[in-house]
N, C-alpha and C positions, 0 to 999 in steps of 0.2 A: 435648262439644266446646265449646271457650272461644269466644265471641263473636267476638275476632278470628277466630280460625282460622274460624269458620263463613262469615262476609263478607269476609273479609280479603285478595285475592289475595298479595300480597307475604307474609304469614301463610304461605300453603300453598305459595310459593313455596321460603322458607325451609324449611318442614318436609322439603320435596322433595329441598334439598339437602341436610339432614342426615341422613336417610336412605331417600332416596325411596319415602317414604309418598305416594298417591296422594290428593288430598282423596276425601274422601266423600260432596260433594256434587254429586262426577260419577258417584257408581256408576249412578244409573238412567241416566241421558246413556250412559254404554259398557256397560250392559246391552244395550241396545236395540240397540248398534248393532252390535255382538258379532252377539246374536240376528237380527236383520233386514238388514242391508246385504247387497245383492249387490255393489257397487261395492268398489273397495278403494282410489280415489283420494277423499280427502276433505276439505274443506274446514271451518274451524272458525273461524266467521264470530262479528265482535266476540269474540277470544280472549281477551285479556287478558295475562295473562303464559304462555297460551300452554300452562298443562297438561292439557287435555283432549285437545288436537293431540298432547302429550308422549306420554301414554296409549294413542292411538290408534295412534300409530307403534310403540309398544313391543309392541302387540299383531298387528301382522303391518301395518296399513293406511299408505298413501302419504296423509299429513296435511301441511297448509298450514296455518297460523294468518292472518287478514287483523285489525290491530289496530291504532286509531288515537292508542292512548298508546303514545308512544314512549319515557316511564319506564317502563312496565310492560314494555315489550320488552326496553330496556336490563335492567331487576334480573333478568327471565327470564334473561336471556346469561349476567350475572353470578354465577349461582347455576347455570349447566350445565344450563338448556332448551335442545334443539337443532332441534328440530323449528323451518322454517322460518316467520318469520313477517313479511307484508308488513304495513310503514307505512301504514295507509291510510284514511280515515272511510268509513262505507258509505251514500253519500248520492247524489243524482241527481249531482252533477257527477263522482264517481269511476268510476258504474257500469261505463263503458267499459272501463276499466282494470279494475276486478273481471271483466267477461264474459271479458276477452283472458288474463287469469291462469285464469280455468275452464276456457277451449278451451284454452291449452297448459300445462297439466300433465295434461289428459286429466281434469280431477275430476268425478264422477258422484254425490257423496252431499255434501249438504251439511249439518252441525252448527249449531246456534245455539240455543243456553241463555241465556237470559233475555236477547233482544238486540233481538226484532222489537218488544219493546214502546217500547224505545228508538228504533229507527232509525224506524218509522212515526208514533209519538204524532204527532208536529204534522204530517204531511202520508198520510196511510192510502190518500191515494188513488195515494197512489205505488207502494204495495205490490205491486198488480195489476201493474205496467210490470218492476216490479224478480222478478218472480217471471218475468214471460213473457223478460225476457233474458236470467235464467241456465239458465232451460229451455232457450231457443235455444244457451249456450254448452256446453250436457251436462249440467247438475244435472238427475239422474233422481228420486232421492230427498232428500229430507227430515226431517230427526228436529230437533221444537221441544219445547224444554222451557221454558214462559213461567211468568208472576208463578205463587203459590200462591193458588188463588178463593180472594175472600174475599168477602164482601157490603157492606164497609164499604169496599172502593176504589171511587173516582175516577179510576181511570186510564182512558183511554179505550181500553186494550188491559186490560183486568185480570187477562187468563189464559192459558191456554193454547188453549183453546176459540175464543178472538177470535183467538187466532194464525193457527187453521188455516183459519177464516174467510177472512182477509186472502188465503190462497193458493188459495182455490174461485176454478172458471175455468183456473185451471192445475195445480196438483199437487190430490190425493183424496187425503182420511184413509182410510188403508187398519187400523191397529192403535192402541191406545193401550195404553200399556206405564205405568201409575201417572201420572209426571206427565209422560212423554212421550208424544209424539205422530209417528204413522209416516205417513208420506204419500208418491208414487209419484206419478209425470209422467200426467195423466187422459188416456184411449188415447180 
């Protein structure tokens, strides 16, 4: 796999339309959620151009994409992603707007592949709030797929591990599926 296409959204974007090749660095992301979701409305938080949402609708699920580049959305459109996706940053001033999109479309699973380490790095203590009001708007489930551990990052989410972290108190690791992670509303 060529560098681009490995990092590249707009990369796999294109590949997509040329002949909808899925990228490959969603296969554990829609393993898992194949294997474990009971939900079938889903959510695919910080999407990008939106093909994991693509995937997940072609596979039978009611997919949402929320993405705050709105190039990446345009080239999606432009290249025949159809799977819906809102404009949006996933930050405390939007939350509202994210919970009120959860409770009406009815979404019970939420996706987020390398996203939490973005949307929490500079404020973690927000995680706990952000996790307790999409529970409240119906996120039952969870599948995080964070950084690859390494020992030589600095990031102050480095993995997938600090992911699931960030959501104790509200969702439980319940599987881990390689580098994803399954976690369920704590009863």
């Amino acid at each position: 796999m060529s560098q681009s296409l490995r990092y590249n959204s707009l990369a796999h974007v294109r590949a997509f339309r040329e002949g909808r090749r899925w990228p490959e660095i969603h296969r554990p992301m829609v393993e898992a959620v194949l294997e474990l979701a009971r939900g079938q409305a889903v959510l695919d938080l910080c999407c990008s151009t939106g093909l994991l949402g693509e995937r997940l609708a072609s596979l039978g699920f009611q997919a949402v994409g929320v993405e705050r580049d709105v190039e990446a959305i345009a080239a999606a459109r432009a290249r025949g992603v159809t799977v819906p996706i809102v404009p949006m940053s996933v930050e405390p001033a939007t939350l509202e707007t994210l919970t009120r999109l959860i409770a009406e479309r009815q979404v019970t699973v939420l996706v987020a592949r390398r996203c939490f380490s973005e949307i929490f790095a500079a404020r973690m203590d927000w995680a706990a709030v952000f996790c307790r009001r999409v529970a409240d708007a119906g996120i039952r489930e969870l599948f995080l797929q964070g950084r690859v551990f390494s020992t030589r990052s600095r990031h102050p989410i480095p993995h997938t591990d600090a992911e699931v972290a960030l959501c104790r108190g509200v969702f439980t690791q319940r599987i881990r599926r390689g580098p994803v992670a399954y976690l369920t509303l704590e009863e």
